[in-house]
N, C-alpha and C positions, 0 to 999 in steps of 0.2 A: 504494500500500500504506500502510495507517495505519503511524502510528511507535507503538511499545507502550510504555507509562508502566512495565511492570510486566514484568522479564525472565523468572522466574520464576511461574507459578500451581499452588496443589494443590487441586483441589477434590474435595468429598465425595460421593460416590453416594447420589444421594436414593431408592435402591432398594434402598439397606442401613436395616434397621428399628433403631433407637439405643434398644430395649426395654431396660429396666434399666440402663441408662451411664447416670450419673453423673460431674456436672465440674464440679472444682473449680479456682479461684486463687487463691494464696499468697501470700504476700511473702517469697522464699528469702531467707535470711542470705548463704548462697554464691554465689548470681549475684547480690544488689545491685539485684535488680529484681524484679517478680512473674513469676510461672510459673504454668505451666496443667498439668492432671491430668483426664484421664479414665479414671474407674473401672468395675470390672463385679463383684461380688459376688454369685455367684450363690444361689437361695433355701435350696440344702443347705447352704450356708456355716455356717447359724444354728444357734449353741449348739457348734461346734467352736473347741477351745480351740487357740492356736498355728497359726493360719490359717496356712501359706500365702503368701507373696507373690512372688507372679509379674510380673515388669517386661518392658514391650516398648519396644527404643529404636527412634524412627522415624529416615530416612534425610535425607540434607540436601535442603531445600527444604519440609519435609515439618515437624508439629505432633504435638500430644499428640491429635489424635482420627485421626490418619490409621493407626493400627494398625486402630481398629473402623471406621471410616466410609466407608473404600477396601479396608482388609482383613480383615473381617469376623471379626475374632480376638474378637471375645465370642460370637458364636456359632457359632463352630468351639469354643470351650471349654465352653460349654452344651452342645453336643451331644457331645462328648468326656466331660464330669463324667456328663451321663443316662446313656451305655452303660458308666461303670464304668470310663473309659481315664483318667479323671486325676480325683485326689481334688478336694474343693472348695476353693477358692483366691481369692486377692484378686487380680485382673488391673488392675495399676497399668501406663497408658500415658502416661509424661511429655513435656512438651517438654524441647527437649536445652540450653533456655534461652533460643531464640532471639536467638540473637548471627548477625547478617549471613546466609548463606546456611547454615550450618552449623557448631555450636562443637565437634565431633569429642570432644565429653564430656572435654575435657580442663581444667585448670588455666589458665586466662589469667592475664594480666597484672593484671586488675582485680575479674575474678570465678573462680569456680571452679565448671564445671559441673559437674565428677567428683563434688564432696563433693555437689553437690545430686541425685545420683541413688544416692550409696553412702551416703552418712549422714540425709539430710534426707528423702529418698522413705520411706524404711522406718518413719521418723520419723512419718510422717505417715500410713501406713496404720495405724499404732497408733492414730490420734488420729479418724481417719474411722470405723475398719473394724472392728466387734464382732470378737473372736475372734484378731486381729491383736497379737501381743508382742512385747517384744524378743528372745524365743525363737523366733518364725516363720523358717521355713527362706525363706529369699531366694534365687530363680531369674531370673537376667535372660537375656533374650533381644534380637537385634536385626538390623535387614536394613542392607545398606549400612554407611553408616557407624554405624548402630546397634550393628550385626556385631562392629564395629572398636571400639564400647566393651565392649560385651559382653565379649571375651575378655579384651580389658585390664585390665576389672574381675576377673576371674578370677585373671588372673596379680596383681594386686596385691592383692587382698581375697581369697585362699583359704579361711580360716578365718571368712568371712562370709557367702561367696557357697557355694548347695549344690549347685548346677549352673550353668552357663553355654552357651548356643548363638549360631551365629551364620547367617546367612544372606547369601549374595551379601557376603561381608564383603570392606568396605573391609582391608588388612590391611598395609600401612604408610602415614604418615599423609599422604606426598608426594602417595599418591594423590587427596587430596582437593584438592589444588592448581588443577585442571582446572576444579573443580565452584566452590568455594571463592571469591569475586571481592572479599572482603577481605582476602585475601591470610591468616598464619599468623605475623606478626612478634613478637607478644607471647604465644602461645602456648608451653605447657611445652615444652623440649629434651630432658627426661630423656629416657633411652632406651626407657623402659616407657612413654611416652607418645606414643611416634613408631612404635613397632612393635610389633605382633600379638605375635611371635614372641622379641622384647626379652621382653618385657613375662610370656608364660607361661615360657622359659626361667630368667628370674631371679627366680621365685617362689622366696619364704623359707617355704615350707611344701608339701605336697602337695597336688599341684590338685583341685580340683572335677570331676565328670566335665565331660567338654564332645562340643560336637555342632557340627559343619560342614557347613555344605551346598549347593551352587552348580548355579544353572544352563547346561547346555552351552551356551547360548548367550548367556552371562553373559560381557563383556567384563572380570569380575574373575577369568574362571575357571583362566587360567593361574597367576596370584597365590594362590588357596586351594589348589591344585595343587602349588603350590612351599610353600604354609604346611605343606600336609599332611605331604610328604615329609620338610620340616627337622623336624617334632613326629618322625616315625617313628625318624627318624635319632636324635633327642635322646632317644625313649624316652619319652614322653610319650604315655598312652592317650587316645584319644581317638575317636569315631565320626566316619566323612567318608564324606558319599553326594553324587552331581553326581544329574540327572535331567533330560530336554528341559523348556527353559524358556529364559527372557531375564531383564534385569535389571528386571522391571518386578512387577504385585502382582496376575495372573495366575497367578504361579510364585511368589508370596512367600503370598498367601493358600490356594494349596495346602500348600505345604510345611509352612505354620505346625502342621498338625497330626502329623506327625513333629515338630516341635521340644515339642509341647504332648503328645503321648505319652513320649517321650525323658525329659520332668518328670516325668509321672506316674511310671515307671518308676524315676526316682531318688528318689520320694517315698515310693514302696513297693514298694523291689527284691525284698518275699519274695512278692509276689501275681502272681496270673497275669495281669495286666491285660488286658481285650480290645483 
């Protein structure tokens, strides 16, 4: 048996068509290193004031093109924007910084990925994206440990984020210990950075809507299970649906379009969206 150089691989589906993405890289101030961005702005976008910005976080092992290029999420949102289910929107899919096998979007020691996907990302689709201000409603979404920024960002950025979902979400951050092979020693200890449920519980303001959603045969699904109940117990609104599936982008590029309605529907709760 050959010995493998490389313990980890994500590669892309050369049968997803990369029509209209867009990629850029940066030089973050907050991680200290360049980052990568793939965008999708679709052609209704043009002449809408206050676009929109929709984030997809990807899962560890995983980059800024693995939302569209493994899970087809620009064109689940083109064809979601055509039938009238989601207005037109800036679909920003960032790296999470690439630190080791996954930086759990948290605060390090030396960098900060959180600020580069709560302050610098929104930043930056001002600066790409006709239409895009600092009045655009910000929606992140994210699978895995995406998931697990996703909410976090929620519970700590209330008053910035205008919805939040998560998928297969990682949802305290031990769990990523497994995955994780440099280990979590210079990473934040706050308590809203180590837990899903820290993290919405101790929001200084009223949450965003939010949306959960796990596959029955999702190895996290006892965990969003036990997320769900503690939110119900604290009173906390929120959507939670499970569905047949795994943790894998089978069940993550279906579901994307419940999380990609679920926006629409918070973007314009008085319309009857299809």
């Amino acid at each position: 048996m050959l010995n493998r150089l490389f313990c980890t691989v994500e590669l892309s589906d050369p049968a997803i068509t990369a029509d209209r993405l867009a990629f850029a890289t940066v030089k973050s101030r907050a991680l200290r290193r360049r980052a990568d961005v793939t965008l999708y702005v679709p052609p209704s976008a043009r002449g809408v004031t206050d676009l929109p910005i929709a984030v997809l976080l990807h899962g560890v092992y995983g980059s800024h093109w693995a939302w569209a290029l493994k899970g087809r999420a620009h064109l689940t949102a083109a064809r979601l924007i055509d039938a009238g289910a989601l207005p037109p929107i800036a679909l920003l899919m960032p790296s999470d910084g690439l630190w080791g096998d996954g930086s759990g979007y948290v605060a390090h020691g030396d960098h900060d990925a959180e600020r580069w996907i709560i302050d610098e990302l929104p930043a930056l689709a001002c600066e790409l994206v006709d239409g895009c201000t600092r009045r655009s409603p910000l929606l992140v979404a994210g699978l895995s440990m995406g998931g697990f920024g996703a909410l976090r960002l929620a519970g700590k950025y209330p008053r910035r984020i205008a919805a939040a979902a998560a998928l297969s979400a990682v949802t305290e951050v031990a769990q990523l210990d497994a995955l994780v092979e440099e280990g979590r020693h210079d990473w934040s200890k706050a308590p809203a950075d180590c837990s899903v449920l820290s993290a919405l519980t101790g929001s200084d303001a009223p949450l965003p809507p939010l949306r959960i959603d796990c596959g029955l045969d999702d190895p996290y699904i006892e965990a969003n299970r036990a997320l769900h109940r503690e939110l119900q117990r604290a009173g906390i609104a929120h959507q939670y649906a499970e569905a047949p599936g795994d943790h894998d982008w089978p069940y993550w590029s279906a579901t994307l379009e419940h999380t990609l309605r679920f926006f629409g529907q918070v973007l314009h709760p008085t319309e009857d969206l299809a």
